[in-house]
N, C-alpha and C positions, 0 to 999 in steps of 0.2 A: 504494500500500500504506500510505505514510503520509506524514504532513506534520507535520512539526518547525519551532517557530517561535521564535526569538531576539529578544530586544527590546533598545535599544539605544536610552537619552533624556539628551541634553543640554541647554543651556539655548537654542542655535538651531539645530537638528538632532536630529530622531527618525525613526527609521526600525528597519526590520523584516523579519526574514532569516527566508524560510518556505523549508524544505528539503521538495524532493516527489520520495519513493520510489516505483518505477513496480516495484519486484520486491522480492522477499526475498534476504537478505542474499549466497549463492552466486553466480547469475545477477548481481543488481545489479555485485556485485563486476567480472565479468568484462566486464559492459557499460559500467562506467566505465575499465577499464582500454582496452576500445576505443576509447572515446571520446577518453582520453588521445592516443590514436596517432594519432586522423583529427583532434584539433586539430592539432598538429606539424605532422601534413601538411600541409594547408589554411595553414597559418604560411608555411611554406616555398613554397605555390603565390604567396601573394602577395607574399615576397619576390623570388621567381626571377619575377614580373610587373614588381616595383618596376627589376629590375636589368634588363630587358629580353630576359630568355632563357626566355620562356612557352612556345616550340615546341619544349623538350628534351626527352629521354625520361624524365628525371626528374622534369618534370611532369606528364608523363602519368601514369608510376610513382603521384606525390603523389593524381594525380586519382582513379585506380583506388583507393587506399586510402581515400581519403575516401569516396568514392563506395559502398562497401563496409564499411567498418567503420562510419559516422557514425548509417545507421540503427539501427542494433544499440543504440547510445548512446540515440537518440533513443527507442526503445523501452523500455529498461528499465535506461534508468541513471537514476543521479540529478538533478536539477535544483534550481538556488536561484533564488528570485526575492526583489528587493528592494522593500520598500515604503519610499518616503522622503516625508517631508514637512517642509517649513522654516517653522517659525514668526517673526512679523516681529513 
């Protein structure tokens, strides 16, 4: 829907924040707040991997969410991507 772009120039460091709306602003809203919750999740899966307890029901729980709310995000939430470039 749209792309918003931030500039940002120092003397060795420039770079460039383009924000891409995939919805109008209702929808968007509630696809970024899924997306909120399937990041956590996924936080949490690869904590409960790091401590060595990946076959609990809590990760599966983590999985089921992500697995489920992540698309919804990817669909029609928002996204930033960075353009950097370093001057020598």
């Amino acid at each position: 829907m749209g792309v918003h772009t931030d500039m940002y120039d120092d003397d060795s460091l420039e770079w460039e924040s383009v924000r891409i709306d995939n919805s109008r602003p209702p929808l968007r809203w509630l696809a970024n707040l899924a997306g909120h919750f399937a990041s956590n999740a996924m936080m949490r899966m690869f904590d409960r991997e790091e401590n060595g307890i990946d076959s609990s029901f809590g990760y599966r729980i983590d999985g089921f969410i992500w697995e489920k709310l992540w698309p919804i995000y990817d669909r029609w939430g928002t996204f930033y991507h960075m353009k950097t470039e370093i001057e020598e």
